[in-house]
N, C-alpha and C positions, 0 to 999 in steps of 0.2 A: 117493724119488728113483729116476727111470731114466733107459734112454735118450734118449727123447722129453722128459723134463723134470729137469731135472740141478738142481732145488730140492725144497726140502721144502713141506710145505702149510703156508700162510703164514698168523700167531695171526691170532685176529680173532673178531671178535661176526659168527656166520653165524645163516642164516634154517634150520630144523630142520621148518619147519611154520608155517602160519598158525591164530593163536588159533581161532578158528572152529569147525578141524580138530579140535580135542581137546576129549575131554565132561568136566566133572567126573566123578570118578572111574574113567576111563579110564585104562588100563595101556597103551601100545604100545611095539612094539620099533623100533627105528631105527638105520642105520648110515650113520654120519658120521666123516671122519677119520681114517680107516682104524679107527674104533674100535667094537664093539658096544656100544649105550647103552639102557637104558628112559625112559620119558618118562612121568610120568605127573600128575595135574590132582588134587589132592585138594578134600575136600569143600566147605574156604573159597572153593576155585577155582585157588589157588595151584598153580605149575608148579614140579614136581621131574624133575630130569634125574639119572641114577645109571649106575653100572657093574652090568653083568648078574647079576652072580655074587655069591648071597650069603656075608658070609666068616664066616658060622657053619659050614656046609659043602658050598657051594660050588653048591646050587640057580641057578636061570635066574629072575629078578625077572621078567623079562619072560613066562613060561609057565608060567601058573597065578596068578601075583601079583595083588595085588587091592590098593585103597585102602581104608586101615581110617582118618576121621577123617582127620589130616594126613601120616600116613606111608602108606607101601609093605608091606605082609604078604607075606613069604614063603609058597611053596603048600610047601615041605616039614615045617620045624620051627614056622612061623606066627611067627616073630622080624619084629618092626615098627620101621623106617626113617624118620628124619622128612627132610625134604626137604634137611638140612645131614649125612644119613649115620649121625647118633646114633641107638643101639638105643634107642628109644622103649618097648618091652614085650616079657618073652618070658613068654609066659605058664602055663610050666611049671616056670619056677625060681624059686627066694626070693632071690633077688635077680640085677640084673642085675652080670656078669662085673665084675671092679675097671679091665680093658685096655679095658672096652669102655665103662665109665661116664661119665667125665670126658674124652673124645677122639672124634672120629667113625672111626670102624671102617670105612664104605661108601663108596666114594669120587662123589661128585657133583662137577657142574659148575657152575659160573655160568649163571645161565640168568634171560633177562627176556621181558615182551613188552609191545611196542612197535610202533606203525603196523599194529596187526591180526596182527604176527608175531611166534614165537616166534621169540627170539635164543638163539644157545647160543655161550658163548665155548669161543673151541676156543685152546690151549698148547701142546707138548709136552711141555713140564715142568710143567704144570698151576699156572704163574704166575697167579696173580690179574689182571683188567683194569685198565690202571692210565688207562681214557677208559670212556666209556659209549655205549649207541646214543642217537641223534639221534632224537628226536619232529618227527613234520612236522606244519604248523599245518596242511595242507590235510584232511587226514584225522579234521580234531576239525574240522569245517565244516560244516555243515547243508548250505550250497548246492552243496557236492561231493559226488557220487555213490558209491555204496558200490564197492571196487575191484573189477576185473573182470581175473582172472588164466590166467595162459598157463605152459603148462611142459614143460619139454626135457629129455634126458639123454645125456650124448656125451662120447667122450672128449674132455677139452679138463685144464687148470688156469685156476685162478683169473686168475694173472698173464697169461696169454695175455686170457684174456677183458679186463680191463681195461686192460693194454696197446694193445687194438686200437681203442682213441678217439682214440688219438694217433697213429696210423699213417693222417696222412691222404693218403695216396698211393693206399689200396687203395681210397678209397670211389667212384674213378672205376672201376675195373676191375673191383670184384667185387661193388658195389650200381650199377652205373651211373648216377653223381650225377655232379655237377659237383665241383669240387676245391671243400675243404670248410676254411672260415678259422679259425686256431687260435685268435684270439678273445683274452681275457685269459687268465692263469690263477696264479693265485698257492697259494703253497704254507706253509702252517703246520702243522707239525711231523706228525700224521700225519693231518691232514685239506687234501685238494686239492680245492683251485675251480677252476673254468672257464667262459668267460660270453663267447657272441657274441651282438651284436645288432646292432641298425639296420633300416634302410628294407627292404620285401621288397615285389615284385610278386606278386601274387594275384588271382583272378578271383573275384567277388562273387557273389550268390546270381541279377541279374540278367544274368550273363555279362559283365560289363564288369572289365577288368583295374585295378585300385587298386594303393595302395602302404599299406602297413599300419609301423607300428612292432612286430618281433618282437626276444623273445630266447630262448635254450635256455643255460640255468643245469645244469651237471655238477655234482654234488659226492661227492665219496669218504669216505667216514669211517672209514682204516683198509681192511685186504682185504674185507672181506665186508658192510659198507653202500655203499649205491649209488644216487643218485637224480638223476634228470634234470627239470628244469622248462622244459618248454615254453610260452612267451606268445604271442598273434599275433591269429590270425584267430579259434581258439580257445584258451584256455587249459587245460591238463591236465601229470599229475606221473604219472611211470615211477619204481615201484622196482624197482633190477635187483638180483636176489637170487640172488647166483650160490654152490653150498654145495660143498665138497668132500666125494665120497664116500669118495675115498680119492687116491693121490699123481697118479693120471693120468685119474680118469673126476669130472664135476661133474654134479650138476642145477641148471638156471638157472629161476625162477622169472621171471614178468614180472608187475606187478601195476600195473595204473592205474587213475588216477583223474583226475575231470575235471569241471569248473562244470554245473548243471544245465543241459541245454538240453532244449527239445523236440524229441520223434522226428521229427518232421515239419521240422524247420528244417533250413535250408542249412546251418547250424552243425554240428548234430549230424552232419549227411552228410559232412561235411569231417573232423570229430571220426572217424568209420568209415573214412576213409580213410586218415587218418595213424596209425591204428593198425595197422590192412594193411599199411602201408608200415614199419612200426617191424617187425614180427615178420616179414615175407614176404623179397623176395628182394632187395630195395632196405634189408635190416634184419637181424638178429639167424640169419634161416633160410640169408642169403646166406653169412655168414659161419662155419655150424656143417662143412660139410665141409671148410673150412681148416683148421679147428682141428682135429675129428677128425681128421688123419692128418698138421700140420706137425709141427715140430721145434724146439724152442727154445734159439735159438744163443745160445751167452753173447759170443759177440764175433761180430753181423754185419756182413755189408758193405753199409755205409751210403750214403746219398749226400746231396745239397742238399735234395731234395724230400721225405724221407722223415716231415719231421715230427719232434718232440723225445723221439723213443722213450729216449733213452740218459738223459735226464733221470728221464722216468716212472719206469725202472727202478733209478734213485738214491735218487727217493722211495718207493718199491715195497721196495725193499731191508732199510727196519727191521723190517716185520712179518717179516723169518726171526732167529732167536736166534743170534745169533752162534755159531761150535761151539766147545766146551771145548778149549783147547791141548793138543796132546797132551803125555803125562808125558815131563819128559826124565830119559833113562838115560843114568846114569854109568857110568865105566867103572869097576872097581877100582883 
């Protein structure tokens, strides 16, 4: 927490990397959460996520570390990690330690992948996920295109970024759109929907202006999954994968995907321009200098037009841990 942001980084399944990114047998270091972590792919293919430091005596997994089979090998005493933290092997002593036999000694994360991304659950008390990431059918589709991704780094938080789909006042003044309708949006427990549709005017590939049936489907799963579904003229799916680096700076991932069209079709040229328009100044690029340099007010001054920001931020509100009451002191 600071001054620009007076919360903590809020739990959640974040995006750490895309599958793709990581070879089997790859070690890399990464920091997320304000915390140093190694990542690394063992031979099955299997993704282990750990703490840097090994606690035999206190080496960097991540500098010099190697995959040996399904664990992590230290480069100093060559002591091996299976991807739940258990010493697996050390291979100078007759037996492994009795504190370190029966319990994991190395502390890991949760860690899955899913939609082509690694997820990495982030806690501060390193609670277990008590939800899972969401599989999107579009992404196991033959006739959808392999995703085509974009990416940012700025100061921002989480909450701001997703806060600002509800704040439909700013998309007249800082993407210059028309005032943008809130649609449905229902809320179960920590996953939020949202869904505008209906009739849209649109100009066709012979320049004649039509009316099409569209909709653009939100949905939130928890802080850190994020996907939008676009229907219309053409149909495509945005993950927004937005990670904390730490309490005030994020990288935001964009990744889409979208029905096969030819390059040559009005489809697909339409398809080029609503992605322009998603990431450019009418999108995602409009709205990064607000975020770098605002302030997030816990009480602002609202008005009629603002949109159901103070709701958002009701449902926003569980992914932070409630904080410990503090001890009360008696007198004598």
């Amino acid at each position: 927490m600071n001054a620009r942001f007076p919360m903590p980084i809020p739990v959640g399944w974040y995006c750490v990397g895309f599958a793709d990114e990581l070879a089997v047998g790859e070690v890399r270091n990464i920091h997320y959460f304000d915390r140093d972590m190694v990542l690394f792919r063992t031979e099955s293919g299997a993704v282990g996520l750990v703490d840097p430091a090994c606690p035999h005596l206190g080496a960097h997994l991540g500098h010099g570390g190697v995959v040996v089979g399904e664990s992590i090998r230290c480069p100093f005493h060559h002591w091996q990690y299976d991807r739940r933290g258990m010493v697996t092997d050390i291979p100078y002593a007759k037996a492994i330690p009795p504190r370190a036999r029966d319990q994991a000694c190395l502390r890991t994360y949760p860690v899955t992948e899913a939609n082509e991304v690694i997820w990495a659950w982030y806690h501060p008390d390193n609670a277990p996920p008590p939800y899972e990431v969401i599989e999107l059918d579009e992404l196991r589709d033959p006739e959808w295109v392999e995703q085509e991704r974009y990416f940012w780094s700025f100061s921002s938080h989480p909450q701001e970024i997703a806060e600002n789909g509800v704040d439909v006042a700013h998309f007249k003044y800082v993407h210059r759109m028309e005032a943008v309708p809130e649609g449905e949006t229902r809320y179960d427990g920590h996953i939020r929907r949202s869904r505008v549709s209906g009739r849209r005017k649109v100009t066709d590939a012979s320049g004649r202006e039509i009316e099409i049936d569209s909709s653009v489907e939100v949905v939130q799963n928890g802080a850190g999954q994020k996907w939008t579904r676009f229907k219309g003229l053409v149909d495509y799916l945005l993950q927004v994968l937005v990670t904390p680096v730490n309490g005030e700076q994020v990288e935001v991932r964009f990744a889409y995907t979208h029905r096969r069209y030819p390059e040559d079709s009005f489809e697909y040229q339409a398809l080029r321009q609503a992605i322009a328009n998603t990431n450019g100044q009418s999108g995602l690029e409009g709205d990064i200098p607000i975020w770098h340099n605002k302030f997030h007010l816990t009480e602002p001054l609202l008005c009629d037009g603002d949109g159901p920001v103070m709701r958002f931020r009701r449902y926003f509100s569980q992914f932070y841990p409630a904080p410990e009451p503090a001890p009360v002191v008696r007198g004598e």
